[in-house]
DRENSE-741747 format. One record per residue: residue number from 1; y, x, z of N, C-alpha, C in turn. Coordinates in Angstrom, 1 decimal, padded with zeros to 4 digits. Layout:
N
NUM|Y|X|Z|Y|X|Z|Y|X|Z
...
REM end
This chain:
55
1|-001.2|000.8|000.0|000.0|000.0|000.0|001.3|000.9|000.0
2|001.2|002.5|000.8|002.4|003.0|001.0|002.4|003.4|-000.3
3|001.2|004.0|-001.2|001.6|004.9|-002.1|002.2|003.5|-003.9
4|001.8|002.6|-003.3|002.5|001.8|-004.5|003.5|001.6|-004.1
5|004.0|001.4|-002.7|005.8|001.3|-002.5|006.3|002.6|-003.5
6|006.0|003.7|-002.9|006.7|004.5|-003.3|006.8|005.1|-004.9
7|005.9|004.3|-005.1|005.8|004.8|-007.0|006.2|003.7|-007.6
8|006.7|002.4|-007.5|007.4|001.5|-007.4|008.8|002.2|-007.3
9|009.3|002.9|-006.2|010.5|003.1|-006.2|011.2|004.4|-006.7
10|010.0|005.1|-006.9|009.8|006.6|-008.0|010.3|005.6|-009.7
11|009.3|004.8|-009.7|009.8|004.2|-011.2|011.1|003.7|-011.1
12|011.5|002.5|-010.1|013.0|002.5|-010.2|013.6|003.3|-010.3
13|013.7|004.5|-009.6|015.0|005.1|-009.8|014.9|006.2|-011.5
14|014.1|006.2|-012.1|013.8|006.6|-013.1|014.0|005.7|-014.3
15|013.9|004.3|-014.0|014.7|003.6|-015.1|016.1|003.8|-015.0
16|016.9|003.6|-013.7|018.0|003.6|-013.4|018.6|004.9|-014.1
17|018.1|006.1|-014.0|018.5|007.0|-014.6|018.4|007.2|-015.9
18|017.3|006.7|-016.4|017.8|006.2|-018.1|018.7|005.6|-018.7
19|019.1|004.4|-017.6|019.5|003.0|-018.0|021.4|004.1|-018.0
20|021.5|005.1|-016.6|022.8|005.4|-016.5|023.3|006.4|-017.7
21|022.2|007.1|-018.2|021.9|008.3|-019.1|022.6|007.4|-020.5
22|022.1|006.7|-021.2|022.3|005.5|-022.0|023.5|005.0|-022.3
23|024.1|004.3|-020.8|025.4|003.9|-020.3|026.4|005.0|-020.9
24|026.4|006.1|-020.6|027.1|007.1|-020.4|027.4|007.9|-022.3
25|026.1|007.3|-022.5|026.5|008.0|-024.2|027.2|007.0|-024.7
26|026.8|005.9|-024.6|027.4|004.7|-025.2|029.3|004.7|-025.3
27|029.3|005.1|-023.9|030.8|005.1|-023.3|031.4|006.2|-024.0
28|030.7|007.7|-024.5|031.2|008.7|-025.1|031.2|008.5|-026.5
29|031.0|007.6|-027.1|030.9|007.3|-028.7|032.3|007.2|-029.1
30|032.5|007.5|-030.7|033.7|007.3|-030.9|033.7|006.2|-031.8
31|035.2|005.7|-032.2|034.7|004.0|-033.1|034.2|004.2|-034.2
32|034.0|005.3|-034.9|033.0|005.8|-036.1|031.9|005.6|-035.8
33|031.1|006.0|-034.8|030.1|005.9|-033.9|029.5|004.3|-033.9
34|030.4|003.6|-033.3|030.0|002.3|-033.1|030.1|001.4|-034.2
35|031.0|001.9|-035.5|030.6|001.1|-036.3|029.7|001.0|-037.3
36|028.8|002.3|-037.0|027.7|002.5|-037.8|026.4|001.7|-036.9
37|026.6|001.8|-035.6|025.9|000.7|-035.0|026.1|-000.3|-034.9
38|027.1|-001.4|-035.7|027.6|-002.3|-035.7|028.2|-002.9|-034.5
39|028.7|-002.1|-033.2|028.9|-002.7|-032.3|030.4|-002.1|-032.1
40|031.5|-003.5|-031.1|032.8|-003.3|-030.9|032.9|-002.3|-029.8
41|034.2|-002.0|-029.5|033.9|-001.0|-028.2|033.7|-002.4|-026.8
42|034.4|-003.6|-027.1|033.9|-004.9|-026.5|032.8|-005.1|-025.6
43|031.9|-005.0|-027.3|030.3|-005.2|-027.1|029.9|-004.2|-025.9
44|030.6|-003.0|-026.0|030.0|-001.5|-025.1|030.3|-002.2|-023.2
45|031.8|-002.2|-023.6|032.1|-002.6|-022.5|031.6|-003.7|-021.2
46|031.0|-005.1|-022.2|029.9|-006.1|-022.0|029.0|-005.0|-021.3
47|028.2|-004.4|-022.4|027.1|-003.7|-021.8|027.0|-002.9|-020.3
48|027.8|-002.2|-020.7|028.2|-001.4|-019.2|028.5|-002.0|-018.3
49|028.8|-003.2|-018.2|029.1|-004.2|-017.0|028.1|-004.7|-016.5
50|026.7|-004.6|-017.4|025.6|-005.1|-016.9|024.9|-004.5|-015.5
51|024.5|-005.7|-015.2|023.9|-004.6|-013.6|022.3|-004.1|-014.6
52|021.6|-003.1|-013.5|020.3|-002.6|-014.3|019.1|-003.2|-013.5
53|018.8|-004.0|-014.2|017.3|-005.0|-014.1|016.1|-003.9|-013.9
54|015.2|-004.5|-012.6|013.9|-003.9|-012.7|012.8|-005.1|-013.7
55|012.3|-004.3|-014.4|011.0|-004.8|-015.5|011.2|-006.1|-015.3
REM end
């Protein structure tokens, strides 16, 4: 039971760190960047406001 808590909370914090890793490129794009992804800087800012969901 202890070792699934903690690998449970080992995975959390390892999405989280992707999820911030992600966040953080997004935010460094330039609007050339974004409009080859079709997205506004808007859309980014939406995004980044998201809280980060477990699974």
């Amino acid at each position: 039971m202890v070792v699934r808590a903690w690998r449970t909370l080992v995975d959390l914090m390892c999405i989280r760190r992707d999820w911030s890793r992600a966040r953080g490129q997004l935010a460094a794009m330039t609007e050339r960047e974004l409009q080859d992804f079709g997205m506004t800087r808007s859309e980014i800012a939406y995004e980044l406001k998201k809280p980060v969901r477990w699974k």
